[in-house]
C-alpha positions as CSV (number, residue, x, y, z in Angstrom):
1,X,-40.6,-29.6,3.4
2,X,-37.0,-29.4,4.4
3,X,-35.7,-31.2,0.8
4,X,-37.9,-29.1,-0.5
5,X,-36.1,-25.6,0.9
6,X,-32.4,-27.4,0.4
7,X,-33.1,-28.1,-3.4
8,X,-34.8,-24.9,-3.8
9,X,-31.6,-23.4,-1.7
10,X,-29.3,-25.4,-4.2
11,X,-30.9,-24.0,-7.5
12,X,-30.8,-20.4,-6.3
13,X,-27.1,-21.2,-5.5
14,X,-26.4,-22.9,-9.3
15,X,-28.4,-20.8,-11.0
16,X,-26.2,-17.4,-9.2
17,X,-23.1,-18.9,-9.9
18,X,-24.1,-18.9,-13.2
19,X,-25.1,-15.4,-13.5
20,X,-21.9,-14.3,-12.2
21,X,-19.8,-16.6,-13.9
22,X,-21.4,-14.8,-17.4
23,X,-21.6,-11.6,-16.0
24,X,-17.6,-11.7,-16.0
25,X,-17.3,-13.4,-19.1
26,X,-19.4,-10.9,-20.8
27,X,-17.7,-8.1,-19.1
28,X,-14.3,-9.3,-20.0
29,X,-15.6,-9.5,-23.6
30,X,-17.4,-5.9,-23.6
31,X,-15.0,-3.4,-25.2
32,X,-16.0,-1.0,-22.3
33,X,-14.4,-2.9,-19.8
34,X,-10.9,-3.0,-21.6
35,X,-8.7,0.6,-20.2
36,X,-5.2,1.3,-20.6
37,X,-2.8,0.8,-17.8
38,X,0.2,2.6,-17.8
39,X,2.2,1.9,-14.5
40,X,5.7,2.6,-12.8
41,X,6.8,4.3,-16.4
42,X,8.6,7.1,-17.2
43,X,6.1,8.5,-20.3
44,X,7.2,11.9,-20.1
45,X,7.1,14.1,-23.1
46,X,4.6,11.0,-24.8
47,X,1.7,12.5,-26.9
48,X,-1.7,11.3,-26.2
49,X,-3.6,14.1,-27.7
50,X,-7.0,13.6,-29.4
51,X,-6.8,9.8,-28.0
52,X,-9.7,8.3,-26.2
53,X,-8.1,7.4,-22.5
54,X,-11.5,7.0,-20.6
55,X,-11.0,4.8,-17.4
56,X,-7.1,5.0,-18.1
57,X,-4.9,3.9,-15.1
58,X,-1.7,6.2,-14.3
59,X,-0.2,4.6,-11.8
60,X,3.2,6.0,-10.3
61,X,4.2,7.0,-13.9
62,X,5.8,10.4,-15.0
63,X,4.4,12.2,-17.7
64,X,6.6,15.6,-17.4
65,X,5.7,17.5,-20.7
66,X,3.1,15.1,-22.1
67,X,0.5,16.5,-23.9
68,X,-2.9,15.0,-23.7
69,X,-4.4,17.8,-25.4
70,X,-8.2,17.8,-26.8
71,X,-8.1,13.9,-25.2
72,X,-10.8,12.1,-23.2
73,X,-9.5,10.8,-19.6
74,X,-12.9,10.5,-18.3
75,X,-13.4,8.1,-16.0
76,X,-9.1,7.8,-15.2
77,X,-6.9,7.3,-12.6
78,X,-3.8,9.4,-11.8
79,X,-2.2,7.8,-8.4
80,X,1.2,9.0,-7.6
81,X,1.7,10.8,-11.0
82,X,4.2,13.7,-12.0
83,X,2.3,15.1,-14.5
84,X,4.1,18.7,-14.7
85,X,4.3,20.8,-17.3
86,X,1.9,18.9,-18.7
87,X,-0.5,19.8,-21.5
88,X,-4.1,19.3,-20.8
89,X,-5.2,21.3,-22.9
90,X,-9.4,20.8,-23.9
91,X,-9.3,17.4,-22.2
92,X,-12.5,16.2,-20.8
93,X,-10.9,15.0,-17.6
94,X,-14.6,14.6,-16.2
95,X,-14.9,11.7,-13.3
96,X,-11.2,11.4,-12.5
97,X,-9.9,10.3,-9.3
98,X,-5.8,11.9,-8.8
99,X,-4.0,11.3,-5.9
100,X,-0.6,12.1,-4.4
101,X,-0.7,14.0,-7.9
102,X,0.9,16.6,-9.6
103,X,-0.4,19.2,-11.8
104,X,2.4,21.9,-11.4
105,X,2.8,24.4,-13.8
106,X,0.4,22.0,-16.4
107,X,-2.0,23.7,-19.0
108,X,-5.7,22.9,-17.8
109,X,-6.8,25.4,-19.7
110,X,-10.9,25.1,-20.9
111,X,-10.2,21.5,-19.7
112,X,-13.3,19.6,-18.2
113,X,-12.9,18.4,-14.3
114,X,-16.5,17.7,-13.7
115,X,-17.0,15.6,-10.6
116,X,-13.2,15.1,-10.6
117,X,-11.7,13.6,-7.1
118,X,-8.3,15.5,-6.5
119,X,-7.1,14.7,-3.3
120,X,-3.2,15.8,-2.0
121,X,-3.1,16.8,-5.8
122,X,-1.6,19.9,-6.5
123,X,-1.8,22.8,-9.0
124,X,1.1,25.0,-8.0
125,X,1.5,27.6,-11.1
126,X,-0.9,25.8,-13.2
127,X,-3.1,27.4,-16.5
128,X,-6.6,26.7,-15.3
129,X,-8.4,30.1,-17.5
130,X,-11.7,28.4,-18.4
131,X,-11.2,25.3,-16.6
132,X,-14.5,23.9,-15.5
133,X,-14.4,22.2,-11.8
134,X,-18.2,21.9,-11.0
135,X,-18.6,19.3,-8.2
136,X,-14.9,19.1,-8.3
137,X,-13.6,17.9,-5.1
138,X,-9.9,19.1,-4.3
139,X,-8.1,19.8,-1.0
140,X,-9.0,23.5,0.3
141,X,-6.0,25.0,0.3
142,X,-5.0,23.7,-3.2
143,X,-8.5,25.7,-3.8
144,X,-7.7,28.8,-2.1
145,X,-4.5,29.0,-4.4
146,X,-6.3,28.3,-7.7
147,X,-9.0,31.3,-6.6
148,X,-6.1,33.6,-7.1
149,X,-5.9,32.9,-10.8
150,X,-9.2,31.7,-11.6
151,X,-10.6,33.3,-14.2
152,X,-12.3,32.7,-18.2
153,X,-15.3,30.4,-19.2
154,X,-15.3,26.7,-20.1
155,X,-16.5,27.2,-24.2
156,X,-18.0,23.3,-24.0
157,X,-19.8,23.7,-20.6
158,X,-20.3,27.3,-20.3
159,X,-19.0,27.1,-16.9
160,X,-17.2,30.1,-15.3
161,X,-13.5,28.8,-13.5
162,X,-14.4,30.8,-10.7
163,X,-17.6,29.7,-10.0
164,X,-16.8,26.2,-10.6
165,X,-14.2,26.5,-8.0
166,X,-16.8,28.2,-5.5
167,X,-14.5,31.2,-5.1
168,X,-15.8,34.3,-3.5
């Protein structure tokens, strides 16, 4: 009974190494799993409008000025980014996860930040008129400041800034 259990115990072992091994060599092959990483760069001024950036890593890079306009960040990572003054015009920046970021005086406007993580990220200044923040999760006072100015209707979502933000 106990060979029994060890071989059994041996199989399950082979046979989940094997899964696995696949599993990566299928993920490393899926054009899903390949993303962009642009780190420790100075990209400002760069024009990624209209690209498709989803699950792109920005990584201590400055993008002063760049315009990712109409683009689709969804699922990317801004950590330790100056991105100010820069154009976000439209961009579905649904999913992202920023941090030590900042937004100063960049256009968000009628950009998407659906269940966006924006911790010690900070919008001083910055165009957010139809900006759509639903489940958006930001430090408070960064949302106290962007309540000031909040304002205008998301034209993809339908979502109003303010309410997104959960201003009174």
């Amino acid at each position: 009974m106990k060979t029994l259990i060890a071989r059994l115990a041996v199989i399950f072992l082979i046979v989940s190494l094997i899964m696995i091994t696949s599993a990566k060599t299928v993920l490393a092959a899926s054009s899903s799993a390949v993303t962009s990483t642009f780190e420790s760069k100075d990209l400002s001024g760069e024009d990624f409008s209209s690209r498709n950036l989803q699950s792109a890593d920005f990584t201590k890079v400055k993008l002063i000025k760049a315009n990712f306009s109409n683009s689709d960040l969804t699922g990317a990572v801004f950590n330790g980014v100056v991105a100010e003054e820069a154009n976000f015009h439209g961009a579905d920046m649904s999913n992202i996860l920023t941090y030590v970021t900042s937004f100063d005086k960049a256009d968000l406007t009628d950009a998407i930040l659906r269940e966006a993580i924006m911790k010690r990220t900070t919008f001083k200044d910055a165009k957010i008129d139809g900006a759509d923040f639903t489940m958006a999760i930001l430090d408070k006072d960064q949302v106290i400041q962007l309540c000031k100015r909040a304002k205008g209707i998301n034209p993809v979502t339908g979502a109003s800034t303010r309410q997104s933000l959960g201003c009174p």
